[in-house]
C-alpha positions as CSV (number, residue, x, y, z in Angstrom):
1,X,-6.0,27.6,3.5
2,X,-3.5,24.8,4.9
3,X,-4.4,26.2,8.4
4,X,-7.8,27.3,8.5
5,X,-8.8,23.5,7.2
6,X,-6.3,22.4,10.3
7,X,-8.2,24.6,12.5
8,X,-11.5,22.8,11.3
9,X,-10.9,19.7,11.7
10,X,-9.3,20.3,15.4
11,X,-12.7,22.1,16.3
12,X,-14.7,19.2,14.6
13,X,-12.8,16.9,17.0
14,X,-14.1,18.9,19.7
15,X,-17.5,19.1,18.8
16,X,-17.4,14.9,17.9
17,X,-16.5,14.6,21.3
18,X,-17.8,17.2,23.4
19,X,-20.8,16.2,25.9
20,X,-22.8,18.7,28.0
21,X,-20.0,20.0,30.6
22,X,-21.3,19.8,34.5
23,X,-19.9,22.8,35.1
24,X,-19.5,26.4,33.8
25,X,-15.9,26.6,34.1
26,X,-15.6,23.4,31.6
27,X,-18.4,25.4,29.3
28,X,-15.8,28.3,29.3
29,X,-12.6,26.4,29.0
30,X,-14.3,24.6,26.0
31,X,-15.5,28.5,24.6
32,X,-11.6,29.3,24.8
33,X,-10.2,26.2,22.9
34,X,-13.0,26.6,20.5
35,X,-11.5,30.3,19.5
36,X,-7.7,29.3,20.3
37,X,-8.5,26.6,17.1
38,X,-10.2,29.2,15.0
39,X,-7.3,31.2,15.4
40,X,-5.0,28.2,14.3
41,X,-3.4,29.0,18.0
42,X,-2.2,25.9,19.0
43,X,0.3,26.1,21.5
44,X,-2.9,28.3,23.6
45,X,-5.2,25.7,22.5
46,X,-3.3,22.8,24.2
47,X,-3.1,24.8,27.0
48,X,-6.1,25.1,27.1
49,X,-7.1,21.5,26.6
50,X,-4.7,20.3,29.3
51,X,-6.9,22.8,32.0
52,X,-10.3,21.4,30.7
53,X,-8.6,17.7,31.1
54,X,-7.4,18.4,34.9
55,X,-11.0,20.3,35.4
56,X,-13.1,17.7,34.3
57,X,-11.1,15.0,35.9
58,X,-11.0,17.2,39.1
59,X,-15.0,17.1,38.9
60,X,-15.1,13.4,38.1
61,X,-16.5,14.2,34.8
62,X,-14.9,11.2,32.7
63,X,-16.7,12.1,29.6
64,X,-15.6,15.6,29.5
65,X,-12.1,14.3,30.6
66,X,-12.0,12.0,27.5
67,X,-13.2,14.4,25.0
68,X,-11.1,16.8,26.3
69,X,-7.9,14.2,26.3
70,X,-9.0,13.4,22.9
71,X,-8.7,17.4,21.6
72,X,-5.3,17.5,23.5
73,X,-4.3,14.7,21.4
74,X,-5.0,15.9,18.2
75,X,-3.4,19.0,18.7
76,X,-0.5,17.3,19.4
77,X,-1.0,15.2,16.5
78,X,-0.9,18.4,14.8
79,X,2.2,19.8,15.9
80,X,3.8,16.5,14.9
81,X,4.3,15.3,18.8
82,X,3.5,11.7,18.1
83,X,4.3,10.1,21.3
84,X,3.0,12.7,23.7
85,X,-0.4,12.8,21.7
86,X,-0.7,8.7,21.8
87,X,-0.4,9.2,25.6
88,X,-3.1,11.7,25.8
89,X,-5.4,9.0,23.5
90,X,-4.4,6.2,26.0
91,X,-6.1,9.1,28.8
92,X,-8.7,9.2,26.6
93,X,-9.4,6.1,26.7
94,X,-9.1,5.1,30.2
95,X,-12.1,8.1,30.3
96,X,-14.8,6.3,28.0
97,X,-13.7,2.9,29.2
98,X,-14.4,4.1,32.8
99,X,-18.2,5.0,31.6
100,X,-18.6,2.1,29.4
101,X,-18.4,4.6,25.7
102,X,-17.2,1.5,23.9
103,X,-16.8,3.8,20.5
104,X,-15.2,6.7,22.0
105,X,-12.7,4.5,23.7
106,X,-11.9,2.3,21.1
107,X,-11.3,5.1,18.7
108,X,-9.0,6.5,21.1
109,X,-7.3,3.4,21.4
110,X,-7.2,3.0,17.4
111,X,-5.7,7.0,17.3
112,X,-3.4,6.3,20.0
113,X,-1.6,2.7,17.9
114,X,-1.6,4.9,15.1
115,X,0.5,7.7,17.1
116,X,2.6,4.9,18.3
117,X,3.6,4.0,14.2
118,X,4.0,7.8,13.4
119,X,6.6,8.1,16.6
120,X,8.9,5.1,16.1
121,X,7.3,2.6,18.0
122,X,5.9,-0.1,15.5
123,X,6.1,-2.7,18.1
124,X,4.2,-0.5,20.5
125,X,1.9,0.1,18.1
126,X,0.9,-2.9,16.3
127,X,0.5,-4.2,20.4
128,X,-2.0,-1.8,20.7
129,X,-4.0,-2.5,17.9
130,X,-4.3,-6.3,18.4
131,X,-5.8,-5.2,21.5
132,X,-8.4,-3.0,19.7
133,X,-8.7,-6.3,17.4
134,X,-9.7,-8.2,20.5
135,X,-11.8,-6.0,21.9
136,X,-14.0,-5.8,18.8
137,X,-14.2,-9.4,18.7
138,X,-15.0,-9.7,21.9
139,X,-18.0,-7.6,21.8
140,X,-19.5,-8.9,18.2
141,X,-18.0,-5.5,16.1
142,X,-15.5,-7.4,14.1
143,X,-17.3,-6.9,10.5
144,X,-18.4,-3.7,11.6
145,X,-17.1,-0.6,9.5
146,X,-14.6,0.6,12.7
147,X,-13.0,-2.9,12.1
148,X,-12.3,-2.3,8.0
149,X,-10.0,0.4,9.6
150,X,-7.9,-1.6,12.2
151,X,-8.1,-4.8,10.3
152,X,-6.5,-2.6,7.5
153,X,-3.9,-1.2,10.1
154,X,-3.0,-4.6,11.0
155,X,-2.6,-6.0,7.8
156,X,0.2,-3.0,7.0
157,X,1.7,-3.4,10.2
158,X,2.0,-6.9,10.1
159,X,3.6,-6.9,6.2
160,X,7.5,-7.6,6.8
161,X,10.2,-5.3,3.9
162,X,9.8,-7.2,0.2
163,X,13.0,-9.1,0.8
164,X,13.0,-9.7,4.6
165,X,14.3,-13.6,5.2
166,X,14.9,-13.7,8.8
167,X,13.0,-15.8,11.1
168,X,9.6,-15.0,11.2
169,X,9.1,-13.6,8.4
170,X,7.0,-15.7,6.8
171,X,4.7,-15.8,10.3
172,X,4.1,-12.3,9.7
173,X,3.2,-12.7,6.1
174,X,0.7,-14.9,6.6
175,X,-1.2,-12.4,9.6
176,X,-1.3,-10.2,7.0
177,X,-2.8,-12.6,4.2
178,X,-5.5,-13.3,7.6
179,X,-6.0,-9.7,8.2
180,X,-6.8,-8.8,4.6
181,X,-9.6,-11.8,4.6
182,X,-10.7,-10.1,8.1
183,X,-11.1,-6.5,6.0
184,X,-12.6,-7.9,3.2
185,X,-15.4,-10.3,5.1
186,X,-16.4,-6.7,7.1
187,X,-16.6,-5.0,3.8
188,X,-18.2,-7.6,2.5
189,X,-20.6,-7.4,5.6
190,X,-21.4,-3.5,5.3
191,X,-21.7,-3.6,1.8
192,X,-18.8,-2.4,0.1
193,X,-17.3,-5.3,-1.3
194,X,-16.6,-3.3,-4.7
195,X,-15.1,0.0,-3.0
196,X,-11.5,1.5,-2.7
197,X,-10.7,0.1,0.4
198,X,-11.6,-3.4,-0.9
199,X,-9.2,-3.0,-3.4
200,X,-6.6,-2.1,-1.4
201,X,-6.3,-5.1,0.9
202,X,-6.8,-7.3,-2.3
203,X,-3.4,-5.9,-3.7
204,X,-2.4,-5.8,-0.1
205,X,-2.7,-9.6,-0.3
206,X,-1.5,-10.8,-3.3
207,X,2.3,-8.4,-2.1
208,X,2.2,-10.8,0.9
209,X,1.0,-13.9,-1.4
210,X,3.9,-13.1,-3.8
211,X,6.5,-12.6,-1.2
212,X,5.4,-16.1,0.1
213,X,6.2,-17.8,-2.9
214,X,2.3,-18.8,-3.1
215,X,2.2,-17.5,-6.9
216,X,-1.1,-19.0,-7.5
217,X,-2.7,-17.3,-4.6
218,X,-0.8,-14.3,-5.9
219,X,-2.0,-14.4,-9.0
220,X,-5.9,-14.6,-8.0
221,X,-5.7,-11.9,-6.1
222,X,-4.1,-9.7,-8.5
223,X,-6.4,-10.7,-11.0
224,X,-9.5,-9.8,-8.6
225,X,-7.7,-6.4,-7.9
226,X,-7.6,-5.8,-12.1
227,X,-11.1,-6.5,-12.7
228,X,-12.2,-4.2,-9.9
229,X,-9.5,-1.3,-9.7
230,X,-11.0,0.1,-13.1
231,X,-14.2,0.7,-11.8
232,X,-13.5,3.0,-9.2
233,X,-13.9,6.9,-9.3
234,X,-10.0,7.6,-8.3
235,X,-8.7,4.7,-10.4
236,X,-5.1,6.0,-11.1
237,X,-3.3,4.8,-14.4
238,X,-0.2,4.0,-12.4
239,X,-1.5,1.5,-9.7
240,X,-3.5,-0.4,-12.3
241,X,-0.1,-1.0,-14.2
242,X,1.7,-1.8,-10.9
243,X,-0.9,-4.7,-9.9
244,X,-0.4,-5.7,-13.7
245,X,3.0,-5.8,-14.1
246,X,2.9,-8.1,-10.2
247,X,-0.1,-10.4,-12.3
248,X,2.5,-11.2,-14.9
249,X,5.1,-11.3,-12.5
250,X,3.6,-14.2,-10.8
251,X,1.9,-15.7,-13.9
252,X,6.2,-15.8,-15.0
253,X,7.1,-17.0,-11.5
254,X,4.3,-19.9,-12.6
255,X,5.8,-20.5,-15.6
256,X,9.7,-21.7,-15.6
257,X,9.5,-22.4,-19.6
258,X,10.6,-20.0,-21.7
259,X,8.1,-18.4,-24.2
260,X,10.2,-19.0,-27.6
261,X,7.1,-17.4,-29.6
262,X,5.9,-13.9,-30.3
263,X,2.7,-13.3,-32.3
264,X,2.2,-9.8,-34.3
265,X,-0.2,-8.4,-37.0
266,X,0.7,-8.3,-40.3
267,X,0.5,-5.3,-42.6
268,X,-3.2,-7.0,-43.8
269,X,-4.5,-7.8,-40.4
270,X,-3.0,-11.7,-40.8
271,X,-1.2,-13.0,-37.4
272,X,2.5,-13.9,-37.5
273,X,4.0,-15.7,-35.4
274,X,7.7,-15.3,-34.9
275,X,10.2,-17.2,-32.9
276,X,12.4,-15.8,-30.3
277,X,15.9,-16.7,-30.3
278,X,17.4,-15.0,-27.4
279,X,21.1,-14.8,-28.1
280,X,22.2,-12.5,-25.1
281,X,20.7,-12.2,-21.8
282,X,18.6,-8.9,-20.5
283,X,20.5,-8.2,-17.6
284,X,19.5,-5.2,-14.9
285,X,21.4,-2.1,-14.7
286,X,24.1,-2.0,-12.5
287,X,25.5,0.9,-10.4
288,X,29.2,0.2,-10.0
289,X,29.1,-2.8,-8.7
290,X,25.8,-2.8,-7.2
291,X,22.5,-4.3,-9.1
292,X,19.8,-2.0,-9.4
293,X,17.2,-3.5,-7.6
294,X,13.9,-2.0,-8.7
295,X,11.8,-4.5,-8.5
296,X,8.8,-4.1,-10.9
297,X,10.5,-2.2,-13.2
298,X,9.2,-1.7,-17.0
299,X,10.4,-1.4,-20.5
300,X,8.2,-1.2,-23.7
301,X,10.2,-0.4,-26.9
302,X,9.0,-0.5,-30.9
303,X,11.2,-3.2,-32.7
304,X,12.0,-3.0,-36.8
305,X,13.8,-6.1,-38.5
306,X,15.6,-7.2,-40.6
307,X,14.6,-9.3,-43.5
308,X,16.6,-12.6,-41.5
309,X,14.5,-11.6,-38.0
310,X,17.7,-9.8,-36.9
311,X,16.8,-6.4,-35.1
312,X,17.3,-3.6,-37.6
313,X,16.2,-0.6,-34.8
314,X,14.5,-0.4,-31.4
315,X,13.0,2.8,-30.6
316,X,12.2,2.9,-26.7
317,X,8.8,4.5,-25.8
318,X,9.2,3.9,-22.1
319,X,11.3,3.1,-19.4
320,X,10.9,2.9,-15.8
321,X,11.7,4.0,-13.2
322,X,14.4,5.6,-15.2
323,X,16.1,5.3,-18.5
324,X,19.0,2.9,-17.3
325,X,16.2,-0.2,-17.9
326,X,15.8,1.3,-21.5
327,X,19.9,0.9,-22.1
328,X,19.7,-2.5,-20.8
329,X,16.4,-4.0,-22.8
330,X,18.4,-2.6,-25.6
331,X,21.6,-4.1,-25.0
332,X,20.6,-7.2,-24.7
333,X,17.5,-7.5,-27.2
334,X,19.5,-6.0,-30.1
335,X,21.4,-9.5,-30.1
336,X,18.1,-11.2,-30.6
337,X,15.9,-12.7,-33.5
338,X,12.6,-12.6,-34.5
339,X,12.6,-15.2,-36.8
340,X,9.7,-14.9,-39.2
341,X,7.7,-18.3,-40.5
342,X,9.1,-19.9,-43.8
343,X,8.2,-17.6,-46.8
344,X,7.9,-14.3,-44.6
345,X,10.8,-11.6,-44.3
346,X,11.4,-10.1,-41.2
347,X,10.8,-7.0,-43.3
348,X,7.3,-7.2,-44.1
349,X,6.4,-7.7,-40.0
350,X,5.6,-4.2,-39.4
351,X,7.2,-2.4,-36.6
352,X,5.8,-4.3,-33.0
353,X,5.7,-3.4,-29.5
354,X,7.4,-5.8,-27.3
355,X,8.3,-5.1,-23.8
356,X,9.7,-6.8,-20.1
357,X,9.3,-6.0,-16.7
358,X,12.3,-6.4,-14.3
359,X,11.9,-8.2,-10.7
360,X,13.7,-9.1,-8.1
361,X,13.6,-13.2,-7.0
362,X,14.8,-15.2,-4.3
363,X,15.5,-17.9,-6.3
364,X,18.6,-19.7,-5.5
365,X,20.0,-17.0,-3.8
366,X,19.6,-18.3,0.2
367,X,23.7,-17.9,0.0
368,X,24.0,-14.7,-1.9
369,X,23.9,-11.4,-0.3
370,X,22.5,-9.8,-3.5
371,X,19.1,-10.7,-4.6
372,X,18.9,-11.3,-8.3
373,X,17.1,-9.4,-10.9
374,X,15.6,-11.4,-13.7
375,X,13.0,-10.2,-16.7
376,X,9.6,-11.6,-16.8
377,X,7.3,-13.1,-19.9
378,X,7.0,-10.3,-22.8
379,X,4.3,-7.7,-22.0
380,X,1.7,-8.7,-24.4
């Protein structure tokens, strides 16, 4: 099934991009490829598409020489030859640039930055859609639907590793935060301001907000992402709670106080409010003597007490990405109280749920090697 939908989509590429062929050995050589795809036949199929190229180019036919370039390089794409097939999208460009196809050749330049990034060459690539970027502008297509998809590109491109410090790293932060508004305002401008994609460079945002420091301008665009994610048809349980647990990580970030109260339900629906006091410090899991750095990671555990607030059991109900977070909440949080208001025992507060999320910061650390792990505000 794998193939045959391979197959498809290789002679859909074809058809996108055929034109009327000047001659009948370019009607023929197009017959062939078309039956070398259905067969899943690759290696005779790019064959194939190289004589077509030299054919059409041969009769100065650049559109047939671009949409053949074009099939060349998907087939390539398709047998995982990344830089040859972004050479043969660069040929098909230089076809529909020579004829003035302004969507042909741009999408052939978009294909061939993308082939770039799946061969190695991010530099190459990102070069070569800036140039796309350019062009759009240039001609008035910027907030045109094409341009969600490079302005996208750009934006991932641009987005330096989590915990990259070196020069210019904040330079390329802050294309991306530009190249997200970029993708938005053409969403915005084709209507789809509430759709998947829009999502996607909000959260895309607030990652580059957050590694910024600008935890404000983090924390908006998290908060845009959580009251639109839900709404979508492929919403998926697990991104919602990433973009959550990155809300209260900057909401924490925000906030250097600690939070020395807890509020629960009591057995007859009354609010208690207890008071933390935090007698040993959560610390992440180490490896050796290596922290685990898994930034984001969650723990949410049931907690029993005592009648003086003292913790009489915790029963974890999850722990991510593995149960090493679980140890640690434990650990540490069994040391605690939960001291109940005057005239309450700790054990008439039925059992609560009280959890933490684990991040990495940069704070203070510009000397250390290591970045540091710290826990974040309860997870109400």
């Amino acid at each position: 099934m794998k193939k045959t939908l391979m197959a498809a989509a290789l002679i859909g590429a074809v058809s996108f991009f055929a034109l009327p062929a000047s001659a009948q050995s370019q009607e023929s050589l197009r017959a062939e490829l078309q039956a070398a795809l259905t067969g899943n036949d690759l290696d005779a199929a790019l064959d194939l598409a190289d004589r077509l190229y030299n054919t059409a180019r041969a009769e100065n036919d650049a559109a047939g020489a671009g949409a053949a370039a074009y099939s060349r390089a998907e087939i390539l794409t398709a047998q995982n030859a990344h830089e040859d097939a972004a050479r043969a999208y660069e040929q098909c460009e230089d076809q529909y640039r020579a004829i003035s196809a302004a969507a042909q050749s741009l999408q052939c330049a978009l294909r061939a930055a993308t082939s770039l990034q799946s061969a190695g060459k991010p530099g190459n690539g990102l070069d070569k859609l800036q140039d796309v970027a350019r062009e759009l502008e240039d001609i008035g297509q910027d907030q045109s639907g094409f341009a969600v998809g490079v302005y996208m590109a750009l934006a991932q491109a641009t987005l330096p590793p989590k915990f990259h410090r070196l020069e210019g790293a904040r330079s390329k932060r802050e294309k991306t935060i530009a190249y997200t508004n970029k993708t938005m305002r053409a969403l915005e401008a084709i209507g789809q301001a509430t759709s998947e994609h829009y999502a996607s460079a909000l959260m895309l945002r607030g990652e580059a907000q957050e590694d910024m420091q600008d935890y404000e301008a983090a924390a908006a665009s998290y908060k845009a992402f959580l009251e639109l994610y839900p709404n979508l048809p492929n919403a998926s349980e697990g991104v919602y709670e990433n973009a959550r647990n990155r809300y209260q990580i900057t909401q924490s970030e925000m906030d250097d106080s600690e939070d020395d109260t807890f509020t629960v339900t009591g057995k007859d629906g009354e609010e208690i409010v207890l008071t933390i006091e935090r007698k040993r410090e959560v610390r992440s899991p180490r490896a050796g003597k290596e922290t685990r750095l898994a930034d984001g990671a969650s723990v949410r555990a049931k907690i029993t007490l005592k009648a003086d607030g003292r913790v009489e059991d915790i029963e974890i109900l999850s722990s991510k990405p593995n149960e090493k977070y679980g140890e640690s909440f434990e650990n540490g949080v069994k040391h605690w109280r939960f001291i109940p208001p005057k005239g309450v025992s700790g054990t008439d507060v039925p059992p609560f749920e009280y959890g933490m999320i684990f991040y990495v910061t940069r704070r203070n650390s510009a000397e250390r090697r290591e970045m540091l792990a710290r826990e974040t505000r309860p997870v109400r």
